[in-house]
C-alpha positions as CSV (number, residue, x, y, z in Angstrom):
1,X,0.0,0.0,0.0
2,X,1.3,3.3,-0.6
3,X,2.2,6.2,1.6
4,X,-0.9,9.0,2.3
5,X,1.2,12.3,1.3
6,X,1.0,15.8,2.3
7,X,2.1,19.4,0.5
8,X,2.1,22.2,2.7
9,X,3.1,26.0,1.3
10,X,4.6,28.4,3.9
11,X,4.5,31.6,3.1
12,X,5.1,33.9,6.5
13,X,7.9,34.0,8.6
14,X,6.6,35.2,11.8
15,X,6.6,33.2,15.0
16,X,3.1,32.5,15.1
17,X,2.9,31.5,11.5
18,X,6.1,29.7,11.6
19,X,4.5,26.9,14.1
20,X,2.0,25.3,12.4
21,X,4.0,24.1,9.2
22,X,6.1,22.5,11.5
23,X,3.9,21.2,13.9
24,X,1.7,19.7,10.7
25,X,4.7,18.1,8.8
26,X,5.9,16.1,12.2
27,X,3.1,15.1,12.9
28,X,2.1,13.7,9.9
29,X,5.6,12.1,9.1
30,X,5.3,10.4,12.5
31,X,1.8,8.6,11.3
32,X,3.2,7.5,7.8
33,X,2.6,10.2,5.4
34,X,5.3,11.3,2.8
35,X,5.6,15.2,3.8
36,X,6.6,18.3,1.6
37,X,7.1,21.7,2.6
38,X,7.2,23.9,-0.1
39,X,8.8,27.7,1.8
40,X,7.8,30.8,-0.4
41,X,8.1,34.3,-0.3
42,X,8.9,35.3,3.9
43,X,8.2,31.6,4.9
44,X,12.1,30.9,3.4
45,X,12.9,32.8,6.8
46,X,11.9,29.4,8.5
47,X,14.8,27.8,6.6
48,X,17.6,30.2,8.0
49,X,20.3,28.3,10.3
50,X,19.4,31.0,13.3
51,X,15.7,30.8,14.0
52,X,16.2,33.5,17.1
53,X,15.6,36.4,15.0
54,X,12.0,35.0,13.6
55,X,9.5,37.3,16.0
56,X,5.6,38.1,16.4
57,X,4.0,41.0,16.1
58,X,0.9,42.0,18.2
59,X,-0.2,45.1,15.6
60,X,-3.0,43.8,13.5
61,X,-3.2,40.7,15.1
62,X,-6.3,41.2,16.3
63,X,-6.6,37.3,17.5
64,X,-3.2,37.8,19.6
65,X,-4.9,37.1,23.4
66,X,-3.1,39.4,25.8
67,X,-2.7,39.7,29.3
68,X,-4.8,43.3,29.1
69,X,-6.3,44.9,26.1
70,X,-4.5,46.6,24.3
71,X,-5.5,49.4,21.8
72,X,-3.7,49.8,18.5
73,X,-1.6,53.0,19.0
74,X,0.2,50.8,22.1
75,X,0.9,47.8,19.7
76,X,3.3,49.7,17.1
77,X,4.9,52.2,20.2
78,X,8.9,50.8,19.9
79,X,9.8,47.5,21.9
80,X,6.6,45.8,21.8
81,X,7.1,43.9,19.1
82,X,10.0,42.3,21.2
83,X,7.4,42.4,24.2
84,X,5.3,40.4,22.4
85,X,7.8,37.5,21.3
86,X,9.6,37.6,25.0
87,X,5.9,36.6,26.4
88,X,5.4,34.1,23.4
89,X,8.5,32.1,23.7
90,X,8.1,32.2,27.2
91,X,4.1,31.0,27.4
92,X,5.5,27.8,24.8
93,X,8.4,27.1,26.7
94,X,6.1,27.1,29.9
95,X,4.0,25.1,28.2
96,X,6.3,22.5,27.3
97,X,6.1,23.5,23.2
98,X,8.9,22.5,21.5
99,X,10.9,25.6,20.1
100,X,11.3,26.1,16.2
101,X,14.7,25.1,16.1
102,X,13.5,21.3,17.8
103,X,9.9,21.2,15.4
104,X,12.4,21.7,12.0
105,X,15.0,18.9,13.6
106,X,12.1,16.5,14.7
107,X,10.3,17.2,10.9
108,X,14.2,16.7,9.3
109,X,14.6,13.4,11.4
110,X,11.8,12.0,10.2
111,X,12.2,12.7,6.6
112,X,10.4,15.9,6.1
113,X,11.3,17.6,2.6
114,X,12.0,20.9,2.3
115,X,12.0,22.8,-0.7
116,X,12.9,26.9,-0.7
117,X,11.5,28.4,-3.8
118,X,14.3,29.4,-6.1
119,X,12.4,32.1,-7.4
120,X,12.1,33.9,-4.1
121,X,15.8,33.1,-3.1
122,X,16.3,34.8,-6.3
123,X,14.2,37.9,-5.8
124,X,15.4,38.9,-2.3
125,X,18.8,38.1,-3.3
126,X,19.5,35.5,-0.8
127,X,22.7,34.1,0.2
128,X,22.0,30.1,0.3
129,X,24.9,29.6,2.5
130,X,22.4,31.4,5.1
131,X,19.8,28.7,4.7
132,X,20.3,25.1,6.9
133,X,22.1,22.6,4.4
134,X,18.6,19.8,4.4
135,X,16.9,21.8,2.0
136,X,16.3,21.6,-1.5
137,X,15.3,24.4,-4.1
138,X,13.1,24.3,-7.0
139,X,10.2,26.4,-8.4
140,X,6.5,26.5,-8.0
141,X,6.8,23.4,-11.0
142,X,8.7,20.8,-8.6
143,X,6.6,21.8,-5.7
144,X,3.3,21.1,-8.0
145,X,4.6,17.4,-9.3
146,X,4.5,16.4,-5.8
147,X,1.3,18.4,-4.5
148,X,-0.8,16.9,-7.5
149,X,-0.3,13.6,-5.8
150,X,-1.1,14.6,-2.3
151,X,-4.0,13.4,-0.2
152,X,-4.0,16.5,2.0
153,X,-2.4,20.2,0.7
154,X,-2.2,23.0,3.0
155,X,-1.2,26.5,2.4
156,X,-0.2,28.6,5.6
């Protein structure tokens, strides 16, 4: 019997949006599927060798919970940007979530593909000696061969 597969398209690069790829490919991988991951446009920030930069942003967010409310003009004052990832990390870590830099290990380990799109590593001028070695690059073409086969395709 073959392998259920799965395609999933990042696209952002923030530290909320970087989780669920992650979190989906692992999971996945560790039930059987074949897994792809197919990083695009800020979501090839998820590939970098340091993760520690990757940060949330509470401004338009409107979903973020936070401790208080919060109105707008006191999201985008200076330093809460940093506020708001220092309290992030911190509720995961408390909450025994593995970090980014285990989630992209665990999906590597268990045979997680990851393709950067050459196109956008071409567009921002990326250096690909900035990227982790364990990924490959192709276009929205190679990404498709294998998505057209997939039993589940996410974009995030």
């Amino acid at each position: 019997m073959e392998s259920k597969k799965m395609a999933l398209i990042a696209t952002k690069g923030t530290l909320d949006m970087a989780y669920p790829p992650f979190i989906l490919a692992s999971t996945a991988a560790a039930l059987g599927y074949e897994v792809q991951v197919f990083f695009t446009f800020y979501g090839l920030q998820l590939l970098r060798k340091d993760l520690s930069d990757v940060k949330i942003s509470p401004l338009a967010n409107p979903a973020m919970p936070m401790p208080v409310p919060m109105p707008v003009m006191v999201q985008m004052l200076p330093g809460m940007e940093s506020m708001a990832t220092t309290m992030m990390k911190h509720k995961l870590k408390a909450k025994g979530v593995a970090s980014l830099e285990q989630l992209r290990e665990i999906c590597l380990e268990a045979d997680v593909k990851f393709i950067a799109c050459q196109m956008t590593v071409d567009l921002f001028e990326f250096d690909k000696d900035e990227f982790i070695a364990d990924v490959e690059y192709g276009g929205a073409s190679t990404f498709m061969g294998f998505a057209g086969q997939t039993d589940i395709c996410l974009f995030i």
